[in-house]
PAPATOR-451537 format. One record per residue: y, x, z of N, C-alpha, C in turn. Coordinates in steps of 0.1 Angstrom, whole numbers, plus 5000, padded with zeros to 4 digits. Layout:
# residues N
YXZYXZYXZ;...
//
This chain:
# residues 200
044726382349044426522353045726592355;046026722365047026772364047526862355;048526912351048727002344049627062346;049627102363050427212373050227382368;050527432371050527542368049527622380;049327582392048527602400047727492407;046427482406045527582405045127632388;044027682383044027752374042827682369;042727562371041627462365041927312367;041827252359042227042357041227012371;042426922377041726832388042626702388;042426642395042926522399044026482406;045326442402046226472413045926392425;045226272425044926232438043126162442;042826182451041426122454041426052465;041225882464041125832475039725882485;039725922495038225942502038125822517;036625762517036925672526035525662540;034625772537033425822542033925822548;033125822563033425892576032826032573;031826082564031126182564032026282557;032526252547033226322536034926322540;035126252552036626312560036826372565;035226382576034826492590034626632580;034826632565034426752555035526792555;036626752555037926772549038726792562;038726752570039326802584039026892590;037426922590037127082597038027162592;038627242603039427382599039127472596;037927552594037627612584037227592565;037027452567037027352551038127312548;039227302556040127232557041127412550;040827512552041227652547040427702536;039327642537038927682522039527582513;039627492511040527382506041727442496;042627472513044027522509043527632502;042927732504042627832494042527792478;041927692474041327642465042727552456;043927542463044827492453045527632448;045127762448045427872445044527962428;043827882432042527942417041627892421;040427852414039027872416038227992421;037727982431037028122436035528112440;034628222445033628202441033428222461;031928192460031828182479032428332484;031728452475032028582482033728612486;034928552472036328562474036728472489;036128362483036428262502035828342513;035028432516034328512530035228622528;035828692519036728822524037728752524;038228672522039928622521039828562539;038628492540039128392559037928462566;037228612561037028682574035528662574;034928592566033528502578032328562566;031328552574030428622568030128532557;028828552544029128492535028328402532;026928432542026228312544026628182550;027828172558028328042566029828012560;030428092553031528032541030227962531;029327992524028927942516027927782523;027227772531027427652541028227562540;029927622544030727512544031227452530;030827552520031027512503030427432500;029027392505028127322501028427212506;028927212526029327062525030426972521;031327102516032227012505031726972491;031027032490030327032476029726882476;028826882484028126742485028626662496;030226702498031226542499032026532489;031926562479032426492471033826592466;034726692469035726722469035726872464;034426902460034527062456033627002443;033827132434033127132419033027272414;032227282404032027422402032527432387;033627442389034527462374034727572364;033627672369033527802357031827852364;031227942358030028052362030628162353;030128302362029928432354028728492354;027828562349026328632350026928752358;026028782368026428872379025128902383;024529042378023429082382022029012377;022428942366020728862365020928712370;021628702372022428552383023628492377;023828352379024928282376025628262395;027028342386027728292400028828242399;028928132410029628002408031128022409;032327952403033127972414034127802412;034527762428034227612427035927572431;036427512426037627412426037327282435;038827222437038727082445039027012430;038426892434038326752425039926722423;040626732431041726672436042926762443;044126692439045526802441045626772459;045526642460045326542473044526472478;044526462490042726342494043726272504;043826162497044326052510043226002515;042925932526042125852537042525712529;041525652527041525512525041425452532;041025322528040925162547039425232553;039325282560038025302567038725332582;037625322593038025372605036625432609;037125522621036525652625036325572639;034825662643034825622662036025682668;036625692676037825752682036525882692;035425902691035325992697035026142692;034026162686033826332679034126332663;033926172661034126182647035626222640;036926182651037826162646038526342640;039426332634039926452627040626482634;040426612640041526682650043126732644;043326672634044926712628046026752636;046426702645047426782654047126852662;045526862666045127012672044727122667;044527112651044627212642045827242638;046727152637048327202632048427282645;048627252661049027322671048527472674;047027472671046327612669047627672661;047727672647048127722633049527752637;050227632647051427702647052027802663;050627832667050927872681051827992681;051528112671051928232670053628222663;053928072656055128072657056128032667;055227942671056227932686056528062699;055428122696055828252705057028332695;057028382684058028412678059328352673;059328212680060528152676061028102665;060228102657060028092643059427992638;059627862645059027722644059927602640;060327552625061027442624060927362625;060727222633060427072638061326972639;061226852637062026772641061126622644;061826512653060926392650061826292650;061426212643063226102641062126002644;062425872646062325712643063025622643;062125522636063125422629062225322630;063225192630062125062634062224992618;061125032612060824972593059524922596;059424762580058424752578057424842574;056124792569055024922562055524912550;056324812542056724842532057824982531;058524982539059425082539059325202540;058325232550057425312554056725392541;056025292535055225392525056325422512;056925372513058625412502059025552506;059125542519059525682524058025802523;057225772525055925872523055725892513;055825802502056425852485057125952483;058225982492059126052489059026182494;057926192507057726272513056726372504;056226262497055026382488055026432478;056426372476057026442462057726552463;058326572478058826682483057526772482;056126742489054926802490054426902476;054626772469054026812454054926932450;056326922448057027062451056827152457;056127182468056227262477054627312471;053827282468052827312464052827372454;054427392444053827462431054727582431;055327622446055927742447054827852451;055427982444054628082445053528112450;052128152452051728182466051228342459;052128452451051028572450052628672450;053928642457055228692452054328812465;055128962465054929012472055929022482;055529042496056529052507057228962509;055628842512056428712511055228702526;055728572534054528542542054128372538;052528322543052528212542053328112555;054127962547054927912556054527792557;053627682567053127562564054027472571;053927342557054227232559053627132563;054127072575053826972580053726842579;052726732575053926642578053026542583;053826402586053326332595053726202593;053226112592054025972595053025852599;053525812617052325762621053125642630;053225502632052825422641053025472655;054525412663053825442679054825342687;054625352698055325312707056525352712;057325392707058825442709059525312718;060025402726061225292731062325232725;063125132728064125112718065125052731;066425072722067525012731067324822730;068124802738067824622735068824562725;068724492724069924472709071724392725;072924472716073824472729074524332728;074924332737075524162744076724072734;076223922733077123952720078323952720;079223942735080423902737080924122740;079924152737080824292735081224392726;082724382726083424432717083124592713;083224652704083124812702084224832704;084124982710084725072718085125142706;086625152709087725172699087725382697;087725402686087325562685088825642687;089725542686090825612679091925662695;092725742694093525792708094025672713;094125632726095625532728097025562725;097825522721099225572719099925572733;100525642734101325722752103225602748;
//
């Protein structure tokens, strides 16, 4: 169990998920914001409808389908009017994807078309940091480096989110498999080209 200082209830720091049903839960962009909301405190459906805007009948819809995928929990009640009212936490700090595969067609998670929505208004403002490097590594190396990458994550996760006169700033990240071009490996009879001045 964690014992971060945020969120404001024990969860899990990691949850393998391997559903097609309980992925397509966690990728929707509006679940995928109640989510991030939820590594901030436990809150109850009415706090998730004034915080992302939406009315409180269809925030509380999408609680349910996280609820019964597996990744939301209802980690406190208060009596409210004659009523118990919920307010629900994620299971987990993280949800990695396990070995499963997706149809490539409606099922699949739109991840870089939700990151491109999210960061549209930075790119008009100029205010967009990116970079993309590659490197030709085994998977062993690869996931050495994604280790590393989430430990950066896991830090980034337990800076502030309530300082005032601050804005929210998302992190990205990515590490995928592709077809990059590559130079050819150079000829063996050629010597390296000398860095240094010629002498006159």
């Amino acid at each position: 169990m964690s014992s971060s200082r945020f969120p404001d209830y024990p969860l899990e720091e990691i949850q393998v998920v391997e559903e097609p049903q309980t992925i397509k839960a966690i990728f929707d962009p509006l679940r995928g914001l109640l989510l991030e909301l939820l590594l901030e405190r436990a809150a109850s459906v009415q706090e998730l409808a004034a915080a992302v805007g939406r009315p409180k009948s269809s925030v509380a819809h999408h609680v349910k389908v996280l609820h019964e995928a597996g990744v939301l929990k209802v980690v406190r009640t208060r009596p409210v009017r004659g009523r118990e009212e919920a307010f629900y936490g994620r299971t987990a700090r993280l949800f990695t994807v396990g070995v499963t595969r997706l149809s490539p067609a409606g099922d699949t998670p739109g991840f870089f078309e939700t990151a491109s929505r999210d960061a549209a208004a930075a790119v008009r403002e100029d205010d967009l940091r990116g970079l993309t490097r590659y490197a030709w590594i085994d998977q062993g190396r690869a996931a050495e480096f994604w280790d590393r990458v989430m430990e950066l994550v896991a830090e980034y996760d337990q800076l502030s989110r309530t300082t005032s006169g601050t804005r929210a700033y998302a992190l990205l990240t990515a590490m995928y498999p592709t077809e990059h071009p590559r130079l050819p490996a150079p000829p063996a009879t050629m010597a390296p080209e000398s860095t240094t001045d010629s002498e006159g």
